[in-house]
C-alpha positions in Angstrom: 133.5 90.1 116.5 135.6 90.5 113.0 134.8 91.0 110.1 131.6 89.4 108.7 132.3 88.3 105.3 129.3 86.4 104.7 126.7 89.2 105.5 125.0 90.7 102.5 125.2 90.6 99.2 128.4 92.5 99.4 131.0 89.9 97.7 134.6 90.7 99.3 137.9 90.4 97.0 138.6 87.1 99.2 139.1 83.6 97.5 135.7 82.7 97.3 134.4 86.1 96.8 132.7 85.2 93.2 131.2 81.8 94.7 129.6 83.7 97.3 128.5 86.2 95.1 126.9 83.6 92.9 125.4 81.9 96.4 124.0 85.6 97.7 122.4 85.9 94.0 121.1 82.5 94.2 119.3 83.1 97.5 117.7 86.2 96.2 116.6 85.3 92.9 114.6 82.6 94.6 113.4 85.0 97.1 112.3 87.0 94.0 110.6 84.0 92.6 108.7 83.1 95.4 107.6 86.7 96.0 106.4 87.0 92.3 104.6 84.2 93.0 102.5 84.6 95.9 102.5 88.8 94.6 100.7 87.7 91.7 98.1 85.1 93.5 97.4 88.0 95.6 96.7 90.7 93.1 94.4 86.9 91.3 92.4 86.6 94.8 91.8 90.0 95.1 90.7 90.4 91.9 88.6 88.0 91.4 86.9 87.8 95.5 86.9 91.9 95.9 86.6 93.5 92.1 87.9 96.4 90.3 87.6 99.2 92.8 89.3 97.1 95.6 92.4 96.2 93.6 92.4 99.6 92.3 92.6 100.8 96.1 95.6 98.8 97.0 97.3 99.2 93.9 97.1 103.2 94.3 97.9 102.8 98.5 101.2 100.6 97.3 102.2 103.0 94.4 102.0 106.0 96.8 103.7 104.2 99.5 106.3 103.4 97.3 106.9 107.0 95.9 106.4 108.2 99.9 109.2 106.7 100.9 111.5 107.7 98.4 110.6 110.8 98.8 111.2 110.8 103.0 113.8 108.4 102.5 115.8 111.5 100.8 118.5 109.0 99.6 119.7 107.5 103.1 118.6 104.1 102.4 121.3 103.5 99.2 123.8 105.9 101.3 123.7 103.8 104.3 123.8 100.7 102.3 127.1 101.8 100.6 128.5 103.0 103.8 127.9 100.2 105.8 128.8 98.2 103.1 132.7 99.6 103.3 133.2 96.7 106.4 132.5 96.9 110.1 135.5 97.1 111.9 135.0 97.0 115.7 135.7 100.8 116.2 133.3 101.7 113.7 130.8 99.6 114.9 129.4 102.5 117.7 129.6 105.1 115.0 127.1 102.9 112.3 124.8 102.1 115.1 124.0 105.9 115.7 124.2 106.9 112.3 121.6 104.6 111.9 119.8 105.9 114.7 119.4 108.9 113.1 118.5 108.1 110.0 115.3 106.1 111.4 114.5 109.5 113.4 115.0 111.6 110.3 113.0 109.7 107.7 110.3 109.4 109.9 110.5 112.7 110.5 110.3 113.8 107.1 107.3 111.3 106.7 105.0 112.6 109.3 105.7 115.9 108.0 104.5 114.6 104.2 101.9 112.6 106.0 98.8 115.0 106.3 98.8 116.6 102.7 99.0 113.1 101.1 96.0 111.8 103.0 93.8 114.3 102.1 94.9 113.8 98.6 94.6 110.3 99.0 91.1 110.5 100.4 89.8 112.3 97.3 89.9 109.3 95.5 88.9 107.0 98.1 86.0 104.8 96.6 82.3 104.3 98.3 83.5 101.4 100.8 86.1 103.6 102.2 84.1 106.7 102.4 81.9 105.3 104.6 84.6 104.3 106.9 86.9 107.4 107.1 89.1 107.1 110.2 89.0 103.0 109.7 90.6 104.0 105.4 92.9 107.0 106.5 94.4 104.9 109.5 95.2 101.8 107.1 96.7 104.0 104.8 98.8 106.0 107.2 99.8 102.6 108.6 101.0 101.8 104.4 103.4 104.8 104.2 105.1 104.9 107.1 105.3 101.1 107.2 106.7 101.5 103.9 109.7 104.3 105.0 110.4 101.9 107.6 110.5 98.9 104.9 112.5 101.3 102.6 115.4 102.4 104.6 115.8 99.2 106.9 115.5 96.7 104.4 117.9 98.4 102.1 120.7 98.4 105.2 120.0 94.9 105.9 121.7 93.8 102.5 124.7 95.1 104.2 124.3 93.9 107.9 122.4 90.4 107.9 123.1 87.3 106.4 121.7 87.0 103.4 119.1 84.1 104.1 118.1 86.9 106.4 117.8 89.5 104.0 115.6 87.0 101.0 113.5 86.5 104.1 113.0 90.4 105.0 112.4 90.6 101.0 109.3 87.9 101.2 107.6 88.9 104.5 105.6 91.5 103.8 104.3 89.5 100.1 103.6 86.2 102.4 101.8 88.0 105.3 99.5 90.1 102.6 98.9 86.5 100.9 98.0 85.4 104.5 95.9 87.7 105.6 93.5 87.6 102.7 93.4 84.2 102.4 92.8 83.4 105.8 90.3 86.3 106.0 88.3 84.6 103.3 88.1 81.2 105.3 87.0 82.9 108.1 84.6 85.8 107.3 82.6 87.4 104.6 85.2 89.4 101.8 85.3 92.6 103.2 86.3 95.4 100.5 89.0 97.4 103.0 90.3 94.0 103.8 92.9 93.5 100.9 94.4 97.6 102.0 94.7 96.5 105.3 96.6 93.2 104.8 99.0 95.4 102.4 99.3 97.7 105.4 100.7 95.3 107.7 103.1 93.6 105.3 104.9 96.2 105.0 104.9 97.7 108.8 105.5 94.1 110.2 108.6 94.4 108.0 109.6 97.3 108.6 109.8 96.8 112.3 111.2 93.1 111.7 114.0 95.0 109.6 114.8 98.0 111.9 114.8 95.6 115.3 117.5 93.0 113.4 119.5 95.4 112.2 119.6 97.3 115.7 120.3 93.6 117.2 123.3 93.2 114.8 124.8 96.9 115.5 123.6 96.6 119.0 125.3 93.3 119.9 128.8 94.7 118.5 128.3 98.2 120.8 131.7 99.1 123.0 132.5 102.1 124.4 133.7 104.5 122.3 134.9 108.3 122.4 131.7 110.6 122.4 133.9 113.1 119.8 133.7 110.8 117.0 132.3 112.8 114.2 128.6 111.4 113.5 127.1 112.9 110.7 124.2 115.5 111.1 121.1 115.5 109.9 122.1 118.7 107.4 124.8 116.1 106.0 123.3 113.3 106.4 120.1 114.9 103.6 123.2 116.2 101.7 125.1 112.9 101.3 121.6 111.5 100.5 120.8 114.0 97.8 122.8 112.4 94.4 121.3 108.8 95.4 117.7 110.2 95.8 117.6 111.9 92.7 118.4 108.0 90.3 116.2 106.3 92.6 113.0 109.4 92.5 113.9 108.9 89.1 113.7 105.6 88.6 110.3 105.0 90.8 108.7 108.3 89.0 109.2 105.8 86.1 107.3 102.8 87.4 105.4 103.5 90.7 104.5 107.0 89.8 102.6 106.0 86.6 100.0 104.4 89.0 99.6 107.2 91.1 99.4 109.9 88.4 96.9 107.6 86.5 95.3 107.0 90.0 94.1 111.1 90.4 92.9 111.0 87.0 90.8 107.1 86.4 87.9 106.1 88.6 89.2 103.6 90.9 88.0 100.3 89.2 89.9 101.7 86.3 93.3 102.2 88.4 92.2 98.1 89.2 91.9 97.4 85.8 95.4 99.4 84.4 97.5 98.1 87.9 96.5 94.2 87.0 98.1 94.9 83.4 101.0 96.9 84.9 101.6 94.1 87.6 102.0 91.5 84.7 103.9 93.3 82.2 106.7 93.2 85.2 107.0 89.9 85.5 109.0 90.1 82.0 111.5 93.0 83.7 112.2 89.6 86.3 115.0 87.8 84.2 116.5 91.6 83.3 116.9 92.6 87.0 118.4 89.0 87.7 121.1 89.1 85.2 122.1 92.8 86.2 122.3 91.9 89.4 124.8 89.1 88.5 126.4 91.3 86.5 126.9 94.5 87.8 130.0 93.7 89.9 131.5 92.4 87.2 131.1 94.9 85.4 133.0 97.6 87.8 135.8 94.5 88.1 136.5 94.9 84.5 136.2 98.5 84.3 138.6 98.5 87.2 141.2 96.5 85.7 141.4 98.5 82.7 140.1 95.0 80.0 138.4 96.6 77.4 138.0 93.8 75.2 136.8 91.7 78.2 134.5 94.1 79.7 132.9 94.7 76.1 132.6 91.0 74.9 130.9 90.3 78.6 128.4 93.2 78.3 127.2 91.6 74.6 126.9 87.8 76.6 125.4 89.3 79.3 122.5 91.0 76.7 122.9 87.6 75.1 121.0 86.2 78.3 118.5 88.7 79.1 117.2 88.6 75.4 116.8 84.8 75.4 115.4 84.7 78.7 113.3 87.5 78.5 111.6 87.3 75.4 110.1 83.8 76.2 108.2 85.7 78.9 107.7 88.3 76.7 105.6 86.3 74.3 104.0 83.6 76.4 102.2 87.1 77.8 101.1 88.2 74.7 100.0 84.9 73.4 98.2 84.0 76.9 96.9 87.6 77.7 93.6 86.9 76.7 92.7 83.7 78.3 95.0 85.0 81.1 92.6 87.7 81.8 89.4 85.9 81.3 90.4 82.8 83.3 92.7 84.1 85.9 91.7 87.6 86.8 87.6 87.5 85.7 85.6 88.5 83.0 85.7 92.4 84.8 89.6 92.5 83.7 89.2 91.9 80.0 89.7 95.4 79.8 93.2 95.2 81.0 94.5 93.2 77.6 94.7 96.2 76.0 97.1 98.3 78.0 99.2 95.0 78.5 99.9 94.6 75.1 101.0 98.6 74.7 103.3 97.5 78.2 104.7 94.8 76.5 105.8 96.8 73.8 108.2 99.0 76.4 109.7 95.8 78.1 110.3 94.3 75.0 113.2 97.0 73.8 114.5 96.9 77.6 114.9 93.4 76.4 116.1 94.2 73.3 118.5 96.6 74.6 120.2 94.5 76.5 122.9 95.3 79.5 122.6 99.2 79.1 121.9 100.4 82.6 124.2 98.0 84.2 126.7 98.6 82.2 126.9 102.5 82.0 125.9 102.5 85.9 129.3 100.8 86.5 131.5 101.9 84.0 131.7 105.5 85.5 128.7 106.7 83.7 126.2 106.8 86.5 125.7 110.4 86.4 124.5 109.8 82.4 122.3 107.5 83.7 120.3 109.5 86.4 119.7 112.1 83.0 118.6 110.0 81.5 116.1 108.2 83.9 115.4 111.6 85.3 114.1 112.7 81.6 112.4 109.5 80.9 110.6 110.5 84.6 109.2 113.6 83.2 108.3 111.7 80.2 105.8 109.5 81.4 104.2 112.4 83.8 103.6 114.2 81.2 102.0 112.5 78.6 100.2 110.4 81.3 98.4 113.5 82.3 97.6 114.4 78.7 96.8 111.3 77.4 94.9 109.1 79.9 92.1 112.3 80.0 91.7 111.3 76.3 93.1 107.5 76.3 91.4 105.9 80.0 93.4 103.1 80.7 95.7 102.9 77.5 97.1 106.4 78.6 99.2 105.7 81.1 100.4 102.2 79.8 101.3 104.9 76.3 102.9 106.9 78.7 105.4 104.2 80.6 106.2 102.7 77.3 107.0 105.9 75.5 109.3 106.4 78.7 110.9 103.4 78.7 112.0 103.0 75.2 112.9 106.5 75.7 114.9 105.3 78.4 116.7 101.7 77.0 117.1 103.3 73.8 119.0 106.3 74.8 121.2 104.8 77.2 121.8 102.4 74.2 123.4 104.8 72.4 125.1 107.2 75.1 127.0 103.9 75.6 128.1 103.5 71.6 128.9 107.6 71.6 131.0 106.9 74.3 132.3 103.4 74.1 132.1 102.7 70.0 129.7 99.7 71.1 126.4 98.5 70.1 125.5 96.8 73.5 122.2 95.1 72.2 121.7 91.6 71.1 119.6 90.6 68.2 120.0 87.0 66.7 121.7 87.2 63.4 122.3 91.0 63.4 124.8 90.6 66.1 127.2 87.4 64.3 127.5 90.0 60.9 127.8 93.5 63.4 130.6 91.4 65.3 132.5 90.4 61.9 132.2 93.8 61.1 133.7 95.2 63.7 136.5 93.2 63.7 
């Protein structure tokens, strides 16, 4: 086998390269769709079938699963993606498979030694229906996070190795299978309250090992014999190479997944249920963002590289252009429909969750405003500003979740994410006019008299 220039979402500088690129984005922003989707019919079933204290348990197993395996991922998930994602030539083939090897052993070797200490936190805030079933609780959750290192690291290599049908397909498993499982459940036998944990569970260990067995397949099938003194990395430089990229993604899922697990030690359960329902829908607005960065990011370095100012400047204001008009129709539509929304879709229990929306809303709506920041610093040579930045914006919302949602309930946290984004957009806003003279944010009006300005 050659070169595989249609694996991934790794455009090549081919002919072509852009049109696949647009193809690769196409497949996962459907992917993305679909996911949000059936994600948020999920969170609706088990809302309305299971209550408060139910959702509040998955949403504080999935949160901590999330933050578990960054933390045990130690960065090799991004390092491997990038490395693998540097081309396969034949002789390198033997060397990616063990390097991948060992990353699987290391991770979950990490994980098992995080695993005890975050069970017995865990099972502190357990509620009634999973007290009274101990080793049935602790086993479903152990199950989550190392499903969820497996997901992590295997998943993110998989951009680089399979096609990317393949890869949109890894990236709607586990949402379909948790759909599934619940749904079918509820045809077949009474709700069960531990139910909705379990289905979450296996979602995410189903593909986990889905992920790890293809990619081992692709590596596997491309094997030759090869001279035993090629230099693998070990597991001391594997952690070290893994460092820089674990401290922007911690970061970055301090920021989002850790809010629900701080607030999750400090709110009764059907609280965390309440506050995870108003967290869950304020990210559907962050959809249209992540879509058009994604589009953008590569062009982005492309102009950096070829040293086009003017370009690279005029496509970062389009490219906020787009994310403000298609994210502030989302934006609103939420805040117009949050009440029924609540009342009709999640159940009279959730009209408590309007409240922290609306303060959510507030944060996505100056990432909106703000435009192409991250993006655009990330790939202009200012990703060490960035990882500051989101590091800061990490502390942030730890913080003043754990003073305010004492005092606040269920508007704390939602203060505290808010205050931490706009910290976020707004200061990445202007380390990119400090260091580039340019005002990267789009606001109707504003931006037709800033450009004639400028000019």
């Amino acid at each position: 086998m050659g070169e595989l220039p249609s694996r991934g979402i790794v455009a090549s500088p081919q002919p072509g390269g852009a049109t696949r690129l647009l193809r690769a984005v196409a497949w996962v922003a459907v992917a993305r769709v679909l996911g949000m989707g059936m994600g948020l019919a999920t969170t609706i079933l088990v809302a309305r079938v299971y209550g408060k204290e139910a959702t509040g348990l998955v949403a504080l197993i999935n949160a901590t699963a999330v933050v578990f395996a960054t933390a045990a991922g130690a960065g090799l998930p991004v390092f491997l993606l990038r490395v693998f994602s540097d081309g396969e030539r034949p002789e390198d083939r033997w060397r990616h498979l063990q390097l991948y090897r060992r990353a699987l052993w290391l991770v979950l070797g990490i994980a098992l030694l995080l695993l005890a200490p975050v069970l017995v936190a865990l099972f502190g805030r357990f509620p009634g229906f999973a007290r009274e079933m101990p080793g049935l609780a602790l086993s479903i959750v152990a199950a989550a996070l190392l499903g969820r290192v497996l997901m992590a690291l295997a998943v993110s290599v998989s951009r680089a190795l399979l096609p990317v049908p393949a890869y949109a397909g890894l990236l709607l498993l586990p949402i379909a299978a948790n759909l599934a499982i619940v749904a079918v459940w509820l045809l077949l036998a009474p709700p069960l309250p531990i139910l909705p944990s379990a289905a979450l569970a296996f979602g995410v260990g189903l593909t986990g090992a889905v992920a790890v067995f293809a990619g081992m397949l692709r590596l596997g099938k491309a094997r030759h014999a090869q001279d035993p003194g090629d230099a693998i990395l070990s597991p001391r430089q594997m952690l070290a190479a893994g460092a820089p990229f674990l401290l922007a993604s911690g970061a970055s899922v301090l920021v989002m997944d850790g809010n629900i697990v701080v607030s999750g030690f400090l709110l009764p359960t059907a609280e965390v249920g309440i506050y995870a329902v108003a967290h869950k829908l304020s990210l559907l607005t962050s959809f249209a963002l992540s879509s058009v960065s994604l589009v953008a990011q590569p062009q982005f370095a492309r102009l950096r590289a070829q040293g086009d100012r003017e370009a690279l400047q005029h496509y970062g204001r389009q490219v906020s252009r787009l994310i403000f008009w298609s994210s502030v129709p989302i934006i609103l539509g939420l805040f117009l429909a949050r009440h029924g929304l609540m009342q009709w879709g999640f159940g009279a229990g959730f009209a408590d969750a309007t409240a922290p929306l609306t303060v959510l809303l507030v944060g996505q709506a100056v990432a909106a405003l703000t435009g192409a920041t991250n993006p655009y610093l990330s790939m202009t040579g200012g990703q060490h500003l960035l990882a500051r930045i989101i590091t800061v914006a990490a502390v942030l919302s730890i913080v003043l979740n754990l003073l305010l949602t004492p005092w606040l309930g269920v508007i704390g946290p939602a203060v505290a994410m808010t205050a931490s984004l706009v910290f976020w957009n707004t200061a990445t806003l202007l380390t990119i006019r400090l260091r580039d003279g340019l005002w990267l944010c789009w606001v109707p009006g504003i931006f037709a008299a800033r450009r004639g300005a400028e000019s």
